[in-house]
N, C-alpha and C positions, 0 to 999 in steps of 0.2 A: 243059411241058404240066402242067395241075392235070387231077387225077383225085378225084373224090369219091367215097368210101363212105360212107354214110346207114345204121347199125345201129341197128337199136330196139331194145334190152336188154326184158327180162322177160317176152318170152313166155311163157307158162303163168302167171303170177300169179294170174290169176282172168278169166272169160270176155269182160267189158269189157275190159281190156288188149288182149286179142287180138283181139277185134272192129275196136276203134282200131288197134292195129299194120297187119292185114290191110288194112283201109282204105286206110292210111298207101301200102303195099303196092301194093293197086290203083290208086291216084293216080298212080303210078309217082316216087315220094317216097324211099320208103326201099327199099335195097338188100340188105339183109343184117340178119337178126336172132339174140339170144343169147334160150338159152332156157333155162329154171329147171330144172332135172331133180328138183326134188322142189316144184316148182307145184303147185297145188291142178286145175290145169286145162292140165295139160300133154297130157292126150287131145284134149283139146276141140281144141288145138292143133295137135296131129299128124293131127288127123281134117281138119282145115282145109289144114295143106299137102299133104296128098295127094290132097284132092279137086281144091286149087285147082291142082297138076302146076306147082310157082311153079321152075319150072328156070331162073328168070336171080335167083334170089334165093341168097346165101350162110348157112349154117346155123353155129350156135358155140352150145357149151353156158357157161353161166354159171354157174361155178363159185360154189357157194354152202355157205357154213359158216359162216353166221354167222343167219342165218333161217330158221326151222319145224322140221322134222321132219327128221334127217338119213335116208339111203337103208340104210347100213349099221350094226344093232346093234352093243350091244358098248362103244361108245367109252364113255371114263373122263374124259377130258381136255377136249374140246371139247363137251359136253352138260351141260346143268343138272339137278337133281332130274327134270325131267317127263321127259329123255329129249330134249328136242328143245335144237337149235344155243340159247346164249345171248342173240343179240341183238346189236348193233352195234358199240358201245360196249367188250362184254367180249370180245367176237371180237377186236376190235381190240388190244386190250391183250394179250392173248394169244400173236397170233401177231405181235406184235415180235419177239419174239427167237428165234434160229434154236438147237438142239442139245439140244432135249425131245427125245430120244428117243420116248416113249412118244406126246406130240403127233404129231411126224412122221410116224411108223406109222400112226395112227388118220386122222392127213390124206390118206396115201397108198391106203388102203383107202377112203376115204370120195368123194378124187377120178376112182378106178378104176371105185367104182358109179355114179357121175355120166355121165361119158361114157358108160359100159355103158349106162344107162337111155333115152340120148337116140338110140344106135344102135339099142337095141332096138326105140326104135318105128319104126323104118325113115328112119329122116333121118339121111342124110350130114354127116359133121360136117369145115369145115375151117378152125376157127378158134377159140379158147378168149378168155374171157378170166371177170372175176370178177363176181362181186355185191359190193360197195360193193368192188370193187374187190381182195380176198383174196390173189389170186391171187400179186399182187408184194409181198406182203407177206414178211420174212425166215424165216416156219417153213414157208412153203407155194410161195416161189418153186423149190426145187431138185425137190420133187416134182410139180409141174405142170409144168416144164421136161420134167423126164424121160417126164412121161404124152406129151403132146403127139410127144418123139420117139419113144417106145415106138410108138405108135398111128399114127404118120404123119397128124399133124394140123398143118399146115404153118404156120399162123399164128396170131399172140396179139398182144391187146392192150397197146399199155404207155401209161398213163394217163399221158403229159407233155405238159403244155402251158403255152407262157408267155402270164404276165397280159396279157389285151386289153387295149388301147387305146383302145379308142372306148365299147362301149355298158355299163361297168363301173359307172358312177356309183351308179348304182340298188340293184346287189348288194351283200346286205350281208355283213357282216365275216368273219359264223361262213364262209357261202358260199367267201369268198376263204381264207380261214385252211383251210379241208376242203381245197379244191382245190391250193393249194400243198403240203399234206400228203402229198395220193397222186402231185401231182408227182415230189413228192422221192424217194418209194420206188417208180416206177416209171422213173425214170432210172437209179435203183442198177440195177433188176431189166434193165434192156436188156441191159445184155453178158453177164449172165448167156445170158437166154432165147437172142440171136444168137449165144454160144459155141457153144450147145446143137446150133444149124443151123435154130432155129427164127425163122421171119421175123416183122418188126415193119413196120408203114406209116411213110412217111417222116416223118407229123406226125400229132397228136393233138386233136381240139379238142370241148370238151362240158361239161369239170368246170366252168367259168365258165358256163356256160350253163342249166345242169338247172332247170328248168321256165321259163327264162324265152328261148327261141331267140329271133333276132332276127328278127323275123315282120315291121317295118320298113327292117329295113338290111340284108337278104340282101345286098348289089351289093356294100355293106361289108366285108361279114364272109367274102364271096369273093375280095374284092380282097386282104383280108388272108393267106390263106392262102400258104403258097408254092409252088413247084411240086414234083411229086412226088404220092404217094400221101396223102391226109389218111382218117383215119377221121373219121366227127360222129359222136358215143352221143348218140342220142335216147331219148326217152322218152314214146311218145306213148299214146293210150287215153282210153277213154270212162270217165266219173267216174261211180259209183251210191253215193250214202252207205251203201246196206246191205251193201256187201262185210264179210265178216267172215275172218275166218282171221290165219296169221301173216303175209302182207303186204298185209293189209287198208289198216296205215297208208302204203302207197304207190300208191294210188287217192284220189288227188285230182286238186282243177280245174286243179293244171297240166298235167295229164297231156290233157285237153281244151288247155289253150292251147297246147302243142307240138303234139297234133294239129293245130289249123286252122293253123297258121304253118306247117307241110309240105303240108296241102293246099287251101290257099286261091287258087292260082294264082302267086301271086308268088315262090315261090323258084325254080322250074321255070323263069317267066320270066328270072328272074336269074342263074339259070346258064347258058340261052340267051344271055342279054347279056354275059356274060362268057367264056364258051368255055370252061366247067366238067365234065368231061365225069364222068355217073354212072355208078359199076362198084359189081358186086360185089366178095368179096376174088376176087385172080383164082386162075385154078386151078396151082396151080406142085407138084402130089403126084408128078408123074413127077420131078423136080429133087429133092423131098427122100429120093426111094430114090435115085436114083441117088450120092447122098453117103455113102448110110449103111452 
């Protein structure tokens, strides 16, 4: 049996983002979304799931340390001059390597206010994973293992996936060279996080894909899956050039061309045709006390 989860990364980015997720949402498209705990519009967000009462939808905060403004003062390590996270690039570089001391601490405070933030606004959290992906990185995988068990937060994402087959041609290089990068470091991170007792979906698939979903070859791109649990990371959202703030630059027209290819009719059809059945993550918190 394939079982699909549809997660839309970035909630709270900014109000378009969320308009399009929600959208996404109501289409009955996406299942499960991660959300920013230091977004620029993470109320606007939370005012939205609780009016909309979205109880077959799954909630996971997006570990973020590498864009805007961190939640917790203080840090030395992971902040530039203004005070706010470095940027992608120096994040990345950063946290390769595992046994800063002083990094690890200021990560582990910094991922303790994150999820505090996303609880505080009243949403249930059962599922973590990163902003460009952090999370499985080596100075920040053994502390977000341990938050997730601390917390009883049952599942995380691990960004592996191997290279498509079919609608590949078009992607270019940097695309393929990113996505085999956080491959590699989220297969190390698996045994890690499943030592931990925290659960992973049986496959991963989205890094090949970001901004350009297969809006033509859904039937494909289902056939290809295997059976088991898959996560898809979408990315959807309405595009306004005047977003301004630190993730202004992730408000573009792709984020419109992933919206209409989730709700144009055709993928829903395609999983009809194929016996694709859509879930959120499912609920297994009673299983991970009982382990602990």
């Amino acid at each position: 049996m394939k079982q699909l989860i549809v997660n839309a990364d970035d909630l709270g980015a900014d109000e378009s983002r969320n308009a399009g997720i929600f959208e996404a949402i109501e289409a009955g498209s996406v299942t499960s979304v991660s959300i920013l705990p230091n977004g620029p519009s993470l109320e606007d967000a939370a005012r939205t799931i609780h009016a909309q009462k979205l109880t077959r939808i799954s909630f996971g905060v997006h570990l973020n340390l590498s864009e805007g403004r961190p939640l917790e003062s203080g840090h030395r390590r992971m902040v530039g001059p203004d005070g706010c996270f470095m940027g992608k690039t120096r994040a990345q570089h950063l946290l390769l390597h595992r046994g800063d001391s002083e990094l690890e601490k200021e990560i582990r405070r910094e991922l303790s206010a994150q999820i505090a933030r996303i609880r505080d606004a009243g949403i249930s959290v059962d599922h973590l994973d990163g902003h460009q992906h952090v999370h499985v990185f080596p100075a920040v995988v053994g502390a977000a293992a341990e938050m997730a068990r601390m917390q009883e937060i049952p599942w995380v994402r691990i960004p592996e996936e191997p290279l498509p087959d079919f609608w590949l041609r078009a992607a270019p290089s940097k695309l393929i060279e990113e996505a085999g990068f956080f491959s590699q470091h989220g297969a190390a991170a698996r045994a890690y996080y499943e030592g931990m007792g925290i659960r992973t979906t049986d496959n991963f698939r989205g890094l090949y894909l970001k901004g350009e979903l297969p809006a033509d070859q859904w039937e494909r791109f289902l056939e290809s899956i295997p059976s088991g649990i898959t996560e898809l990371m979408v990315h959807p959202g309405h595009f306004r050039a005047d977003i301004a703030g630190p993730f202004a630059g992730f408000s573009t027209v792709d984020r419109k061309r992933e919206l209409s290819a989730l709700t144009d009719g055709r993928f829903l059809a395609a999983l009809l045709k194929e016996g694709v059945q859509l879930t959120p993550f499912p609920d297994i918190q009673k299983d991970l006390r009982c382990v602990s």
